[in-house]
C-alpha positions as CSV (number, residue, x, y, z in Angstrom):
1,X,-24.7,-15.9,16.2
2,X,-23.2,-13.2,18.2
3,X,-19.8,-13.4,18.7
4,X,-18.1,-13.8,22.4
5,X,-15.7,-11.0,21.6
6,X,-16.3,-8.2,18.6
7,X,-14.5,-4.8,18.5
8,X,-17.1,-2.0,18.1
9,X,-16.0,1.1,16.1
10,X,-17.3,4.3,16.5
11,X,-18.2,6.7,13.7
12,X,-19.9,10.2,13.1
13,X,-23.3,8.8,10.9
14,X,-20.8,7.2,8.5
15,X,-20.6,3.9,9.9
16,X,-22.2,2.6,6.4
17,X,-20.4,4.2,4.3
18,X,-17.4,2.9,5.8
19,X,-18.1,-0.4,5.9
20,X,-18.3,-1.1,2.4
21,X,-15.1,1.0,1.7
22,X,-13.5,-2.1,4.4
23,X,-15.3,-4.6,2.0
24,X,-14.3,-3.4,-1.0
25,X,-10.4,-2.8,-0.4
26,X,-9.8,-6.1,1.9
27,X,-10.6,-9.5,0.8
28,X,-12.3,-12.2,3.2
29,X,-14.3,-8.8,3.5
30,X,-18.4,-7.6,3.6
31,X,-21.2,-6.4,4.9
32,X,-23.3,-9.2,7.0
33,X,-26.0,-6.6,8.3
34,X,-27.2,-3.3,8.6
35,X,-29.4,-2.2,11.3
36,X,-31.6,0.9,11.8
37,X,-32.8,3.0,14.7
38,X,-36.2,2.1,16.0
39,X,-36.7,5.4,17.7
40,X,-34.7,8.6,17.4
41,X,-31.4,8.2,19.1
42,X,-28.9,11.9,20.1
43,X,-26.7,11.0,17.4
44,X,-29.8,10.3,14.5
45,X,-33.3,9.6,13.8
46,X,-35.4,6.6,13.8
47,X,-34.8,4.8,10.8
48,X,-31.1,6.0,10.5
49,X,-28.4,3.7,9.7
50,X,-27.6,2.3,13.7
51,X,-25.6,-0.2,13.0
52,X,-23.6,-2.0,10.5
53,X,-21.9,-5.9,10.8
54,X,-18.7,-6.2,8.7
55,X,-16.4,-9.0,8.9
56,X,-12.9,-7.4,7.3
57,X,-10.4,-9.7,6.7
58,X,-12.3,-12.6,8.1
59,X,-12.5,-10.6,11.3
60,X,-16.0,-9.6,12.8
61,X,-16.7,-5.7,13.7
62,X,-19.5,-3.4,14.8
63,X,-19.6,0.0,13.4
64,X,-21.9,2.2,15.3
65,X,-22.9,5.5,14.1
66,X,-22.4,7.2,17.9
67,X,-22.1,11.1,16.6
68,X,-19.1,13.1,17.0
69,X,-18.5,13.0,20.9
70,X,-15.7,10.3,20.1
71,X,-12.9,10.3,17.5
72,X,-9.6,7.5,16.4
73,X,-6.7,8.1,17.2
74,X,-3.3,6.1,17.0
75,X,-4.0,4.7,20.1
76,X,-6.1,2.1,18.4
77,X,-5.1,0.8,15.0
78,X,-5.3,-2.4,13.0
79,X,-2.5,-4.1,11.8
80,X,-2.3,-5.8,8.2
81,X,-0.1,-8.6,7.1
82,X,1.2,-8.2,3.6
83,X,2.9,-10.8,1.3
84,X,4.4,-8.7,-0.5
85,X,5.1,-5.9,-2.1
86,X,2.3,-5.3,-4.6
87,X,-0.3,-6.3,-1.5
88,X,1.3,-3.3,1.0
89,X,1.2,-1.1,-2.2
90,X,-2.4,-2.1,-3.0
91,X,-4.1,-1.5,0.2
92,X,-1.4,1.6,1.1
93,X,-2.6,3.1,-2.3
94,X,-6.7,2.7,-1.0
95,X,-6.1,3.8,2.3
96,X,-4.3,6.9,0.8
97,X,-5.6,7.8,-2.4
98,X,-9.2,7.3,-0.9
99,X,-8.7,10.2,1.5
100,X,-6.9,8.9,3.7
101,X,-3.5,10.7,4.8
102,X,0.6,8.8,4.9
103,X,1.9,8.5,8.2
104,X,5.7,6.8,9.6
105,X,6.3,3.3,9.6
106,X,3.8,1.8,7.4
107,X,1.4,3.6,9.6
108,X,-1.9,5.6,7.5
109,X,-5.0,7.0,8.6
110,X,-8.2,6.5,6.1
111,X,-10.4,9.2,5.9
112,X,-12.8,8.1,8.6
113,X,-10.0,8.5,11.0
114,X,-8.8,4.9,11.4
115,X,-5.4,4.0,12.2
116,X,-3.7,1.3,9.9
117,X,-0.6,-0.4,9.6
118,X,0.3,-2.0,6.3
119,X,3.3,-4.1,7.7
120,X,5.0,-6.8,5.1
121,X,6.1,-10.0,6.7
122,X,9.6,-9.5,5.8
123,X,9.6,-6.3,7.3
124,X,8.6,-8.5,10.6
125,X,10.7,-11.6,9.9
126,X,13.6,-8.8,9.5
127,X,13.1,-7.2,12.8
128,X,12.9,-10.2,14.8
129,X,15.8,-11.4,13.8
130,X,17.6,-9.8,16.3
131,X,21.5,-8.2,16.2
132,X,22.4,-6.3,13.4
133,X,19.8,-7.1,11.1
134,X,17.2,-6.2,13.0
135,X,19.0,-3.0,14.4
136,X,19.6,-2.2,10.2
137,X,16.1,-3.1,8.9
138,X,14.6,-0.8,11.9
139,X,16.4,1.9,10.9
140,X,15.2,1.4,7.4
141,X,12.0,1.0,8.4
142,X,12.3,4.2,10.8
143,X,13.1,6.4,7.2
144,X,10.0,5.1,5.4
145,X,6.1,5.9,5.0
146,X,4.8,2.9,3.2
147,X,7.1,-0.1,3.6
148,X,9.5,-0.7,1.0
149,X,10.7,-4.3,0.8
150,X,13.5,-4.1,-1.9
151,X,14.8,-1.2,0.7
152,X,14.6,-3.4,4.1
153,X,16.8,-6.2,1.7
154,X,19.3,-3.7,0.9
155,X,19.5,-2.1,4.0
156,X,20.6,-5.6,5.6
157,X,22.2,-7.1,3.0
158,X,25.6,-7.3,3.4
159,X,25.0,-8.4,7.6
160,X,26.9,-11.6,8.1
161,X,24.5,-14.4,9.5
């Protein structure tokens, strides 16, 4: 069935290969189809890898091999939920190690251009707290690349509640 809504990502003839990168770094992650050009196309040839369904953390996406008119960029990224810290550390280390390049604020790019934020719940449940502990776990977070949690505890640590 074709969902209502599905986000469709754009990519430069590596739609494939970036789909099962997705599938094998996320879990509630793989590929459901791949589809291939019936006729020759200005980004490929008939028979090229089209399309590709992957459903990445549960969530349903089109990855369209379009050519390079159209590139990411942080204007669209995709935020993860961690649990903890080994989880942000996990997928941080695949995103990065993998090609991929470190940005601010739990914020990395993987090496198919795709913005992601690896963003631990505390760091959220810390933030929204409002007053001074949110105020001192922002400023935390504003000093970090990947998230540290032990760092965001410290940072608020002595606030009054």
């Amino acid at each position: 069935m074709i969902p209502k809504l599905q986000p469709c990502l754009w990519f430069d003839g590596n739609a494939e290969e970036a789909a099962r990168f997705y599938a094998e770094t996320f879990p509630d992650s793989r590929i459901d189809a791949i589809h291939r050009a019936p006729s020759d196309y200005p980004a490929g040839k008939q028979g090229n890898v089209l399309t590709v369904e992957v459903t990445v953390l549960g969530m349903r996406f089109l990855l369209l091999n379009g050519g390079p008119q159209f590139t990411f960029d942080e204007a669209v990224s995709f935020q993860v939920a961690t649990d903890d810290q080994a989880e942000t550390d996990r997928y941080w280390k695949a995103i990065v190690d993998n090609g991929g390049q470190e940005s601010a604020c739990g914020w990395c790019r993987d090496r198919f251009g795709l913005s992601w934020q690896i963003t631990p719940r505390r760091l959220t449940e810390l933030i929204t707290q409002g007053g001074e502990t949110s105020r001192r776990a922002f400023e935390a977070m504003m000093e970090m690349g990947k998230i540290d949690i032990a760092a965001l505890d410290r940072a608020v640590a002595d606030v009054r509640s």
